[in-house]
N, C-alpha and C positions, 0 to 999 in steps of 0.2 A: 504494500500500500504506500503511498503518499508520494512523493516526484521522481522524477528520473533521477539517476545519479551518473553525473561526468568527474571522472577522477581529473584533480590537477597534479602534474607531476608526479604521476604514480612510478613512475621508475627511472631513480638521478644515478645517472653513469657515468658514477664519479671511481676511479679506480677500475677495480676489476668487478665491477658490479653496471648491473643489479642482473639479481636471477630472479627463480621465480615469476617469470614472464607466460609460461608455459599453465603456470595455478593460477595466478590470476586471471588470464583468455578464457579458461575453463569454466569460472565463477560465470563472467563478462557471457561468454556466448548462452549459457543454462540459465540463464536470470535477465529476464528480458526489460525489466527498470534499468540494467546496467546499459551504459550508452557509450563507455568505453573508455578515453580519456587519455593527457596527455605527457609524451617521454621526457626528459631533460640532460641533454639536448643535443641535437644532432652534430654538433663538431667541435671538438675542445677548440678554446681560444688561445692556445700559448704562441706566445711573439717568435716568429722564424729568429735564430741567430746562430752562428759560425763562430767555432771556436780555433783557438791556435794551431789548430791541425789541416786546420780544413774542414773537420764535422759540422754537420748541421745540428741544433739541437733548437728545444724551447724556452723559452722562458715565461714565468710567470710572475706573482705579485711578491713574491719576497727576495725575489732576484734585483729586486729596484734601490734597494737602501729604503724605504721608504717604513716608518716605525707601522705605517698605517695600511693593513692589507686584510685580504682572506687568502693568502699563502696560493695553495694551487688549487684553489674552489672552481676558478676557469677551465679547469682539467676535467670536462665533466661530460664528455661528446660521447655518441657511441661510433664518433670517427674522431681517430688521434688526430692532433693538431694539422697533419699534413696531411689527412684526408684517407687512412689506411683504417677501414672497418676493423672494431673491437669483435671480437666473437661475439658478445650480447648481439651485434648489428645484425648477422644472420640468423640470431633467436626471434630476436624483434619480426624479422620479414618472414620469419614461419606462422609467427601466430599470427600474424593482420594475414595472410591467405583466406582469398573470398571462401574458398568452400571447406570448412570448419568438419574436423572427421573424427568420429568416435569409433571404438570398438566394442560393442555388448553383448553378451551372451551371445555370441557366432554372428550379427550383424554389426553392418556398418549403418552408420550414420550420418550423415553427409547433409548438412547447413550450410543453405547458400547466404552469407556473410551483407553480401554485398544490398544497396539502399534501391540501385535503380535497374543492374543488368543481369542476367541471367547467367547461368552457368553452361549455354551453350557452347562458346571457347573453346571449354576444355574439353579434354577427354582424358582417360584412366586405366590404368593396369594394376595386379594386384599381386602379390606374389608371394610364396613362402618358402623361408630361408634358414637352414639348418646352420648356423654357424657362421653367418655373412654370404652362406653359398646357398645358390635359388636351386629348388628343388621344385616349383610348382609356380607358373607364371599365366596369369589368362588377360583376358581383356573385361573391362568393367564397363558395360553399356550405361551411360547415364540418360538419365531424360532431362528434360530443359527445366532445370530446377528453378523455379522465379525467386527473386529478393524474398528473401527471410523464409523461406522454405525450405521445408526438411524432406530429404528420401532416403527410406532404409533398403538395405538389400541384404538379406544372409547371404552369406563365404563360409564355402565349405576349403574349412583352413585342416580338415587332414588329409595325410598323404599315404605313403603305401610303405616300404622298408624307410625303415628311420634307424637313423644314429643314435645306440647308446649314448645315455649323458649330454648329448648336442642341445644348444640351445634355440630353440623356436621362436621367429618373430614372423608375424603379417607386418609387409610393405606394401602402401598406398601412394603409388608413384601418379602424377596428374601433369598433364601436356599441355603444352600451344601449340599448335604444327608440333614439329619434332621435337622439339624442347622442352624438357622436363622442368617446371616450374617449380614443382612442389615435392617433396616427401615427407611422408607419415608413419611410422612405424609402431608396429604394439608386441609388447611379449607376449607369447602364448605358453609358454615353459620350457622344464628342460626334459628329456623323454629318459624315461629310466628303462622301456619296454621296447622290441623291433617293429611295433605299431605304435602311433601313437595317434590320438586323437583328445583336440586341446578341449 
């Protein structure tokens, strides 16, 4: 009940932070009050300078002499000062992906994210992988999922001779023309039997 909620600054990427990107999306996309909210901030500000060597480095507010600063609170981009994505950067762009994917009880789930266009673009494969190695690869027919709509499909995620002890994940691979824009992966376990079925 009661208004929408837009986060401010919900995640300052100051250092080697921030995580939890991935719980938060999860809240945001299941909780439809939530309306999403904003990073801080997309590119640290420290001043290009060259040192006696020749290196490039940066500087910031306590590099000044100055009594009066926030030290390296400028430092706070989820691209370093000279514009090289932090790994957060790459987290950040998995979870804004229009079409939002769950795994439950043997279905997927698949929310189209996006306010005004459809999820026709894309298209999808799905795949299961014994150890990082694919073992079961198909094609996922999607339909033209409209803004803020949801389609489930069961996947049948078992396979035929399995690897003692190997670990099982479903991969949700998602396309533009040939380019794989997207992946999504979920554990299914680790197989103690030469059948398994997750």
């Amino acid at each position: 009940e009661g208004y929408p909620i837009l986060a401010i600054e919900y995640a300052h990427a100051m250092g080697n932070s921030p995580g939890t990107l991935e719980d938060y999306w999860d809240y945001n996309y299941t909780h439809e009050k939530m309306l999403g909210g904003f990073v801080w901030e997309f590119r640290s500000h420290g001043m290009e300078a060259i040192d006696g060597n020749g290196d490039k480095y940066y500087l910031h507010g306590s590099d000044f002499g100055n009594p009066y600063h926030w030290a390296n609170f400028c430092l706070d981009g989820f691209l370093t000062s000279d514009g090289t994505p932090k790994p957060t950067w790459w987290e950040l762009g998995a979870v804004s992906f229009a079409a939002y994917t769950r795994y439950v009880d043997g279905r997927l789930i698949i929310k189209n994210t996006n306010d005004f266009k459809d999820l026709s673009y894309l298209t999808a494969r799905y795949r299961i992988e014994a150890d990082g190695i694919a073992i079961k690869e198909e094609d996922l027919p999607l339909p033209r999922i409209k803004p803020h709509e949801t389609y489930e499909v069961e996947i049948d995620a078992s396979s035929g001779t399995m690897i003692r002890g190997a670990r099982y994940f479903l991969s949700v691979l998602y396309y533009e023309g040939d380019a794989c824009v997207h992946q999504k992966q979920f554990p299914l376990g680790t197989s103690s039997k030469e059948t398994f079925v997750p």
